[in-house]
C-alpha positions in Angstrom: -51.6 15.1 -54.3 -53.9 14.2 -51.5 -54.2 10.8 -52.0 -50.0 10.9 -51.8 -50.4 12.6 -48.4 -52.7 10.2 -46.9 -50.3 7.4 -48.0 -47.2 9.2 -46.6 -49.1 9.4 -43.7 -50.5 6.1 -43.3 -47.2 4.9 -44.2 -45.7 7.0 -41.3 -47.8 5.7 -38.8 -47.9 2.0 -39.6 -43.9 2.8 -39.2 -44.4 4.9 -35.9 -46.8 1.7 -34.5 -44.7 -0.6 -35.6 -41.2 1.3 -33.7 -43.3 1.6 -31.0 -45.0 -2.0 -31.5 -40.9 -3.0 -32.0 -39.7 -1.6 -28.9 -42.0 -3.4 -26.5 -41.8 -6.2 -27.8 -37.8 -6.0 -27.5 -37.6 -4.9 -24.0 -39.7 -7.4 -23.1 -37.7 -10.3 -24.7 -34.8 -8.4 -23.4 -35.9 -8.7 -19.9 -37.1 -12.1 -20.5 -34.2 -13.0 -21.5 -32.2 -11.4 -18.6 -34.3 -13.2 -15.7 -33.7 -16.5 -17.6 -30.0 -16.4 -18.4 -28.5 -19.4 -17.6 -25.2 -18.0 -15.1 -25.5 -18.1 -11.9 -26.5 -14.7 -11.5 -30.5 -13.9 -11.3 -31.6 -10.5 -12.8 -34.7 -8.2 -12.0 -35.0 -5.1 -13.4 -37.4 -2.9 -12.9 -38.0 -1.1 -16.4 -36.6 -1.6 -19.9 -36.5 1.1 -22.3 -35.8 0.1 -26.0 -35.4 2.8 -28.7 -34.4 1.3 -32.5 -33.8 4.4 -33.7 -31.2 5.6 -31.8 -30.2 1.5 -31.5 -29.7 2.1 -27.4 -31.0 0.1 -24.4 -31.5 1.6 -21.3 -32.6 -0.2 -17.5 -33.7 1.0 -14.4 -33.5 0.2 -11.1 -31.6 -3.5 -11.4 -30.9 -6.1 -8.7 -28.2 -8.8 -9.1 -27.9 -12.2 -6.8 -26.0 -15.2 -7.2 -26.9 -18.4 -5.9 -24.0 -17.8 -3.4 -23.7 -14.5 -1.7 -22.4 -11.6 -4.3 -25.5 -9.1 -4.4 -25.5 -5.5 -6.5 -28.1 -3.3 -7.4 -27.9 0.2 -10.3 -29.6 2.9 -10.4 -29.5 2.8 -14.1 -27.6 1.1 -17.2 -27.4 2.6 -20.8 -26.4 0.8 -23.8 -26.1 3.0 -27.3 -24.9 2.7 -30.6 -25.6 -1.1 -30.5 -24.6 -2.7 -33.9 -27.4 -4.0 -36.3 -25.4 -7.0 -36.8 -25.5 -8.1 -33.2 -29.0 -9.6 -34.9 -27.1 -11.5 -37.2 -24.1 -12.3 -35.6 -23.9 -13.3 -31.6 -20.2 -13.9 -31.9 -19.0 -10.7 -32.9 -20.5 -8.1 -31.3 -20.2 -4.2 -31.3 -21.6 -1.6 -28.8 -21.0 2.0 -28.9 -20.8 2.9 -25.2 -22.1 1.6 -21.8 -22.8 3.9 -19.2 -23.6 2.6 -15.3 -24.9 4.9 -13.1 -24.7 4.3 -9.1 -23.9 1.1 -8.6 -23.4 -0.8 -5.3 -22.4 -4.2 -5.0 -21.4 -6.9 -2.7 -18.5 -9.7 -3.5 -17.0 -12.9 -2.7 -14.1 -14.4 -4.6 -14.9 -17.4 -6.8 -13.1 -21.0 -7.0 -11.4 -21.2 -10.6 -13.7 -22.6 -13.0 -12.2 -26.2 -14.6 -9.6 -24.4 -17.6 -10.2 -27.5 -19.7 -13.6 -26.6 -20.6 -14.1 -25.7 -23.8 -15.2 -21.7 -24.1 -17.3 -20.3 -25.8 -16.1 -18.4 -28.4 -17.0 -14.5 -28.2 -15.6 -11.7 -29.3 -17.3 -8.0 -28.4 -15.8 -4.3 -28.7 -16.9 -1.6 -26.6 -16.2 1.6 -27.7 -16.4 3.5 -24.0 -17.3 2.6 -20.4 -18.3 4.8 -18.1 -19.3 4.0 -14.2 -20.2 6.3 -11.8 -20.8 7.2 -8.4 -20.3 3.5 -7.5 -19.3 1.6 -4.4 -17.8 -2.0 -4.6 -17.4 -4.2 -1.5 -14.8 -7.7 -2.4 -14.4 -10.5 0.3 -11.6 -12.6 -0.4 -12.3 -14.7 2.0 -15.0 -15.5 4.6 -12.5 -15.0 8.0 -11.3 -11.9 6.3 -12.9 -8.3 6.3 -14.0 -7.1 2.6 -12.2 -4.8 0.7 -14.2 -1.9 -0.2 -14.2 1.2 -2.2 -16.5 4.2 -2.0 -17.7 6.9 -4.8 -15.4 5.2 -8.0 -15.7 6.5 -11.2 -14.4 4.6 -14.0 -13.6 5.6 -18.0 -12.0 3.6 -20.8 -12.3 3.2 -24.3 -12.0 0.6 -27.2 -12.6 -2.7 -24.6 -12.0 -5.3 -26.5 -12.6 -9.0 -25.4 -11.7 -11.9 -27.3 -12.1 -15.6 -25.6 -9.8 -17.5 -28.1 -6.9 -15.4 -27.3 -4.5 -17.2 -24.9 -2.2 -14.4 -23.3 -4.3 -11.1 -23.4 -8.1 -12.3 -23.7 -9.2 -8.2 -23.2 -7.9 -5.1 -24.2 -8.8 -1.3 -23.5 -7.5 2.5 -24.0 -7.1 5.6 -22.0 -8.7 3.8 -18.9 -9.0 6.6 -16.1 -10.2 6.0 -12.1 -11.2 8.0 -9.2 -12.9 7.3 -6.1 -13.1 9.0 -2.7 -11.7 6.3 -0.6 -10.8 2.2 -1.1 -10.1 0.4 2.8 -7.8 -2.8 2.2 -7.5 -5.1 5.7 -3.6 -6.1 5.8 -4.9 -8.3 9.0 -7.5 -8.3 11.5 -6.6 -5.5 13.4 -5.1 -3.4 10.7 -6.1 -1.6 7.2 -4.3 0.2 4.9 -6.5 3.5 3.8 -6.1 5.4 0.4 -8.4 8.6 -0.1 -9.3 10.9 -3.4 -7.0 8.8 -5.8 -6.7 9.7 -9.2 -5.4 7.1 -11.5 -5.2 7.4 -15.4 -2.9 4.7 -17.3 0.5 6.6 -16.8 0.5 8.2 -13.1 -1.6 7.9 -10.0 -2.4 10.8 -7.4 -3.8 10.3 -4.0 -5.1 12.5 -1.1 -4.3 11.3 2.0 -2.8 7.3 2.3 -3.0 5.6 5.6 -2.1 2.7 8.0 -4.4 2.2 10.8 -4.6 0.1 13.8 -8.1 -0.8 14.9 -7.2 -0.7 18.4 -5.6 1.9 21.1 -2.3 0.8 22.0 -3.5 -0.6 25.4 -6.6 -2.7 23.5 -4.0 -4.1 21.1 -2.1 -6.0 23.8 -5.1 -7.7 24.6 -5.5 -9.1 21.1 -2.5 -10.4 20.4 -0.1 -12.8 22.1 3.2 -11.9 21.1 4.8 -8.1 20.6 3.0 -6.9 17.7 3.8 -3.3 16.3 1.1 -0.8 17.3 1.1 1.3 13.9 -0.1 4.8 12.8 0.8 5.8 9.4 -0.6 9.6 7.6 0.8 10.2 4.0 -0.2 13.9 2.9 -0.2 12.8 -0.5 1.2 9.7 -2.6 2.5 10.4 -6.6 3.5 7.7 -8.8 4.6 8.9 -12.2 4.6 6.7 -15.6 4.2 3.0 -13.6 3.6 0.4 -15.7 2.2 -3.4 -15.4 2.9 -5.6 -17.3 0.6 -8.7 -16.7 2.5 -10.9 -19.1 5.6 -11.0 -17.0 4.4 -10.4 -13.5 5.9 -7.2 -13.1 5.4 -3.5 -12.0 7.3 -0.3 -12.6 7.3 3.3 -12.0 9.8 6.2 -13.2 9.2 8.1 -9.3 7.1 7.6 -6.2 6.9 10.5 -4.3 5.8 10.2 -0.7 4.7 13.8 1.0 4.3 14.6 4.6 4.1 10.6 6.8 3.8 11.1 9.8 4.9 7.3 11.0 4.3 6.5 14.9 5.2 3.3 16.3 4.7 1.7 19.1 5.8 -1.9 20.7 5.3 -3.5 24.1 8.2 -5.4 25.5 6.3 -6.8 28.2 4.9 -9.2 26.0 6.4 -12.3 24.5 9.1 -11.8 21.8 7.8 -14.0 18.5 9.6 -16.9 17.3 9.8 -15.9 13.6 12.4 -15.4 11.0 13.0 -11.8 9.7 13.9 -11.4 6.7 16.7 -7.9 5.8 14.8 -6.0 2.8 16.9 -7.6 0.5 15.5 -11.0 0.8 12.1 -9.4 1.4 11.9 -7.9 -2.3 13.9 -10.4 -3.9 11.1 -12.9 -2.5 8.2 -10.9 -3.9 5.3 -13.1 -6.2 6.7 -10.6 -8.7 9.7 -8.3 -10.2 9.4 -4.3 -9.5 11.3 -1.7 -11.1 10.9 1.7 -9.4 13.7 4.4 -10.5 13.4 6.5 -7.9 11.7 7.1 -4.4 11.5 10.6 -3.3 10.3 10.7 0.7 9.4 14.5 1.8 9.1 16.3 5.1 8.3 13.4 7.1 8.5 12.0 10.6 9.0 9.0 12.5 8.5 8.8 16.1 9.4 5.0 18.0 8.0 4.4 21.4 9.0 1.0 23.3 7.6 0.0 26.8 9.2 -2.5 28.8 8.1 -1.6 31.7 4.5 -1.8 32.9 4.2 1.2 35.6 6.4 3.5 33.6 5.8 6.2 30.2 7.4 4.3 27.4 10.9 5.3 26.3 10.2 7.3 22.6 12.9 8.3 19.6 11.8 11.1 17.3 13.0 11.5 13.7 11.8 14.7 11.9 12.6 16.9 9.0 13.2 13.5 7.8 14.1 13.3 3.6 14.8 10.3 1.5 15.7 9.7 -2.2 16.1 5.6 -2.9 16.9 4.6 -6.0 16.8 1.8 -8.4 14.5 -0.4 -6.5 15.2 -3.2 -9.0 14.4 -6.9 -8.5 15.4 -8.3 -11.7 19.3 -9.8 -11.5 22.1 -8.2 -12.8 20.5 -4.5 -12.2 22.8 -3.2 -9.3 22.2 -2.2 -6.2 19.8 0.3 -4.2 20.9 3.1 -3.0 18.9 5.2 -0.1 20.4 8.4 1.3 18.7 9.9 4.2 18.7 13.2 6.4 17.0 14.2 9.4 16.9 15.8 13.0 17.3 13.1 15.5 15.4 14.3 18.6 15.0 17.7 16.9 18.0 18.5 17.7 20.9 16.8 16.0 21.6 16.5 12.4 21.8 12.7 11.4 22.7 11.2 7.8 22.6 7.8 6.6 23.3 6.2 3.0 22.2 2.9 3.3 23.7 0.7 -0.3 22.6 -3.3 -0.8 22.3 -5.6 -3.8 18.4 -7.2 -3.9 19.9 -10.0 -5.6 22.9 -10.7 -3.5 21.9 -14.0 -1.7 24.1 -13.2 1.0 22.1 -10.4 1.4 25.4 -8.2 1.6 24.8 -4.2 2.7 26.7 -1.2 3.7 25.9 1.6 6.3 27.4 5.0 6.3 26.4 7.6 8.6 27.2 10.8 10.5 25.3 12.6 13.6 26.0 15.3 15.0 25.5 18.3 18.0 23.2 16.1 19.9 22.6 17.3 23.2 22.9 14.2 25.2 19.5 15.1 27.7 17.5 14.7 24.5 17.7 10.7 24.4 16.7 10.1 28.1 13.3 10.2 26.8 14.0 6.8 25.5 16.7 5.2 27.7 15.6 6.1 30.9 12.4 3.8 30.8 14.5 1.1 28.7 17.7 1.0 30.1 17.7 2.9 33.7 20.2 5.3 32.7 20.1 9.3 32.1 23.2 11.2 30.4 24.0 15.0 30.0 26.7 16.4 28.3 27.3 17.3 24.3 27.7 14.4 21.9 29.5 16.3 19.0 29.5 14.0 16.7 29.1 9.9 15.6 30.6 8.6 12.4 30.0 4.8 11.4 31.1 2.6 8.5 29.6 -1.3 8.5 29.4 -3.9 6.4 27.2 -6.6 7.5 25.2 -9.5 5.8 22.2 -11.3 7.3 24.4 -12.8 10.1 27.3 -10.5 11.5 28.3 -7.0 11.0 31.7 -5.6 11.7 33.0 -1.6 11.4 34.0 1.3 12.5 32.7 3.4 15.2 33.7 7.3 16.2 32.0 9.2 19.0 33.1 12.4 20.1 31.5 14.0 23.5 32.2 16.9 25.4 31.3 17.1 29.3 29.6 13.9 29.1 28.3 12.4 32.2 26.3 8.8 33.1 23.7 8.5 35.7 22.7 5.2 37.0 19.1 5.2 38.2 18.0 2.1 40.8 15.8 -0.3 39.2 11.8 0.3 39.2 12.5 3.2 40.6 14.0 7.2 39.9 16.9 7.0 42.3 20.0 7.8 42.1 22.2 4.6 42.3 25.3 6.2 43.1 27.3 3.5 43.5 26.8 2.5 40.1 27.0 5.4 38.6 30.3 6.5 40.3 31.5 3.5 37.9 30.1 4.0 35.0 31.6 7.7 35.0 35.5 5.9 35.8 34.8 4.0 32.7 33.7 7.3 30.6 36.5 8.6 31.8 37.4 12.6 30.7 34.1 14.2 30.2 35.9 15.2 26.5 36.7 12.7 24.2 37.8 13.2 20.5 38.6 11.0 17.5 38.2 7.6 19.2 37.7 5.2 16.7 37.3 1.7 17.8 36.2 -1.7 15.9 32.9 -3.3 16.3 31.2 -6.7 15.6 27.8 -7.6 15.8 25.6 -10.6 15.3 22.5 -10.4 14.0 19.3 -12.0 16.0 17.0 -12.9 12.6 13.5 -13.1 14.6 14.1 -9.3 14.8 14.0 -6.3 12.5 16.9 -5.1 10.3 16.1 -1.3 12.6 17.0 -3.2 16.0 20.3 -4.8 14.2 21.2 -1.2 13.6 20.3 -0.6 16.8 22.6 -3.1 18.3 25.5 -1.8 15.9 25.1 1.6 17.7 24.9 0.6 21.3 28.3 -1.6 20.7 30.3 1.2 19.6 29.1 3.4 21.8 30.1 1.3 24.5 33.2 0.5 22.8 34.4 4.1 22.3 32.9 5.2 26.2 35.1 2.4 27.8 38.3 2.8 25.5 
């Protein structure tokens, strides 16, 4: 009986020396093997832990470089439930899950590698993937700034990855992403912000989203050389429920987006030179997207807008206000032969009147064909001098008790109907550069109002469009024609 123990025992330990005997030996052919891989990535890592029993891998404290700029390091990478037959088999390889723990890394996009290679031929499963507390800077470019994203958390399960396959070479299940905030640069002066998003493989949910100019409004004038839109965008919170991509056939799709709480302000200086460039209406701008999108519905709630335009330099700028403003759009749809897009909209205009525009147009239709319907109304006339007293030298007062307008319009004229009712309305014609009354002027301009009361005065109105501006300043223009139309009729 003793002479069994003492075998079991000696057995045991020539076992236990040789697992521990094993595992060195491993993590150092491991890390051998890392430092001399032949990519054109260089590895150090500080410590290798091997354990053959429990079949896992774990490192500590890596560094990453390329031989051009990209440049990571982790805290710590573990590798379990590695498959025996990765021994036998380095084609066809199975690991149970990865786990990276604080990462932070630092890249550049890549040329495309020459297609017509011949791959290698690899196929590996992952069961699950976790990385976390992780921060990712990507530069797309060298003039450009980097896109970057802070604190992201990744899981997803069953990765598969299969080089011969053609379409789909990976795979993976029940992915799920967080991160406290990602900055994307739209241009140099401007980034777009989203912060404590949520995304799991059917719906994403996101603190607060964000436009941001980089510059005060004054500093931005300096930077550019044409009128440029000074832009300040605060979303509350952004859902998107059940999208779906489809890499396949280019496309993206959602059931809903719901936009909470923007606060929009924008701001343009006249002063400057106007650009020389097309605009295109929204119609041509999604139907000229890299790819098709199919959202249902858009739900905007609560918001505001606020416009301010200068166009003169020693004067506040003129400023519209939209609040209370709602939204539902839908089918966004840039497939053919889907219909059109309806967007219905309600507001206060100046927080005071109650405005309401449905807005219908065909993505598809190459004409770029839409219709405007709209009603205002109770506006208290003082309210807009904010705006066209710095714009246009001109101050009313008086009751505008309503505006109804029906157009039709494409991407070069529109023609409609305009109806403006008013009640003790009266023009005042200020000198110019200055806050004078010019009463000449406005003696005039008060013959050609007329009676201070007007009522169902519905004249015709035709407008052509000017396509280096925005479809906003061709509805604009729609606007000031009738209302000049019904003030002189």
């Amino acid at each position: 009986m003793r002479k069994f123990i003492k075998i079991s025992l000696l057995i045991i330990g020539i076992l236990a020396v040789a697992v521990i005997i094993g595992n060195y030996m491993l993590g150092n052919f491991i890390e051998k093997k890392l430092i001399e891989n032949d990519s054109d990535y260089s590895i150090k890592v500080r410590n290798v832990d091997v354990s053959l029993l429990s079949r896992s891998v774990s490192f500590d404290s890596i560094k990453i470089f390329s031989k051009g700029s990209d440049f990571g390091t982790i805290k710590k990478v573990t590798v379990s439930n590695i498959s025996p037959m990765l021994l036998f088999n380095k084609k066809n390889i199975n690991i149970g899950k990865v786990a990276v723990n604080k990462g932070d890394f630092n890249l550049n996009k890549k040329k495309l590698k020459d297609s017509t290679k011949q791959k290698k031929q690899l196929r590996f499963t992952i069961d699950e993937i976790e990385i976390d507390s992780t921060n990712i800077s990507y530069k797309s470019a060298t003039d450009k700034k980097p896109i970057t994203t802070s604190n992201i958390n990744v899981k997803f399960k069953n990765l598969t990855v299969d080089t011969s396959a053609e379409e789909k070479p990976f795979n993976y299940d029940d992915l799920k992403i967080a991160f406290d905030k990602l900055t994307l640069p739209i241009n140099s002066y401007q980034d777009f912000e989203i912060n404590k998003a949520v995304v799991d493989e059917k719906n994403i949910n996101t603190g607060t989203v964000a436009i941001k100019t980089l510059y005060t409004k004054e500093e931005l004038q300096k930077q550019v050389s044409v009128q440029t839109d000074w832009i300040d965008l605060v979303v509350d919170s952004l859902v998107v429920n059940n999208y779906k991509r489809n890499t396949n056939e280019n496309s993206y799709a959602a059931e809903n987006i719901k936009i909470i709480n923007a606060d929009l302000k924008v701001y343009k200086d006249k002063l400057l030179p106007e650009p020389k460039k097309y605009k295109p209406l929204y119609s041509k701008a999604l139907r000229e997207l890299p790819f098709d999108l199919i959202v249902d519905s858009i739900t905007i709630e609560e918001s505001r807008i606020e416009y301010q335009e200068r166009v003169k330099n020693y004067d506040e700028p003129g400023s519209i206000v939209f609040t209370n403003v709602n939204s539902k759009i839908k089918n966004v749809n840039t497939i053919e032969g889907n219909g059109s897009t309806f967007i219905d909209i309600t507001s206060k205009f100046m927080g005071d009147a109650d405005f309401h525009l449905q807005w219908k147009f065909d993505i598809n239709n190459t004409a770029d064909y839409f219709t405007l319907h709209g009603n205002m109304k109770h506006l208290n006339a003082e309210k807009i001098n904010d705006f066209i007293e710095p714009n246009m030298n001109v101050t009313t007062k008086g009751a505008i008790t309503s505006i109804v307008f029906d157009i039709g319009a494409n991407e070069n004229v529109a023609t409609g109907t305009f109806n403006l009712k008013y009640d003790d309305f009266k023009v005042t014609i200020l000198r110019k550069n200055e806050k004078i009354v010019n009463k000449f002027f406005t003696g005039i301009a008060n013959l050609f109002v007329g009676n201070s009361k007007k009522e169902n005065t519905k004249v015709p109105i035709e407008v052509k469009r000017n396509k280096q501006k925005s479809f906003f300043n061709y509805f604009w223009l729609c606007v000031k024609e009738g209302t000049i139309q019904s003030i002189l009729k």
